[in-house]
C-alpha positions, 0 to 999 in steps of 0.5 A: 125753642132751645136758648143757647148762651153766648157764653157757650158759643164763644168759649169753645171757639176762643179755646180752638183759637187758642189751640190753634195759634199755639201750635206754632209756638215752641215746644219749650213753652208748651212744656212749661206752662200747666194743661189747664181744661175749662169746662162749662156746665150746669154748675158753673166753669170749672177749671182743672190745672194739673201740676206736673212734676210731682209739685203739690201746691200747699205740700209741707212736710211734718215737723219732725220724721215718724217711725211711720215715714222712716219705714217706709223710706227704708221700705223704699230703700230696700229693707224687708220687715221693718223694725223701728226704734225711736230715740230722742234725735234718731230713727233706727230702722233694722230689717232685712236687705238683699238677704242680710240684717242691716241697720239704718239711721235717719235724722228727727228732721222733716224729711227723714234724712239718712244719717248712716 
């Protein structure tokens, strides 16, 4: 004879309850609250909660812009074969865009930002 636990009787049934009743609410606050999943298993529950909107928790830039994240914001900006030179408060990027050299400038500041 099998054991089953009430704890998989009723989460699954709280959960289609939930599913249920939410259904009416509005569409606003269903966009703004998480898509949390509960599953249970042998290891335990689990919960997975996806973030939307590209908000990491625990995301913080580096203190200062790299040579690395100045070429490939540069890179996203449209420059092709990046050269970068590091000065003490600078970051120049020199490559090639929409087939001429061109020059860009970012900030030593988290975030690389573009000075000209």
């Amino acid at each position: 004879m099998s054991r089953i636990s009430l704890k998989r009787l009723v989460l699954p049934a709280v959960i289609g309850l939930a599913a249920a009743f939410s259904a009416g609410a509005p569409a606003s606050a269903a966009a703004i609250a998480p898509a949390v999943s509960v599953m249970s298993g042998v290891q335990g529950n689990v919960v997975q909660v996806d973030h939307r909107w590209g908000h990491r928790p625990g995301y913080r830039p580096g203190p200062a812009c790299t040579a690395n994240q100045a070429a490939r914001k540069a890179m996203r900006m449209g420059f092709r074969n990046p050269r970068v030179v590091v000065r003490r408060n600078v970051v120049r990027v020199n490559g090639w865009r929409r087939g001429f050299r061109s020059s860009v400038v970012f900030a030593r500041a988290p975030g690389c930002p573009t000075i000209r």
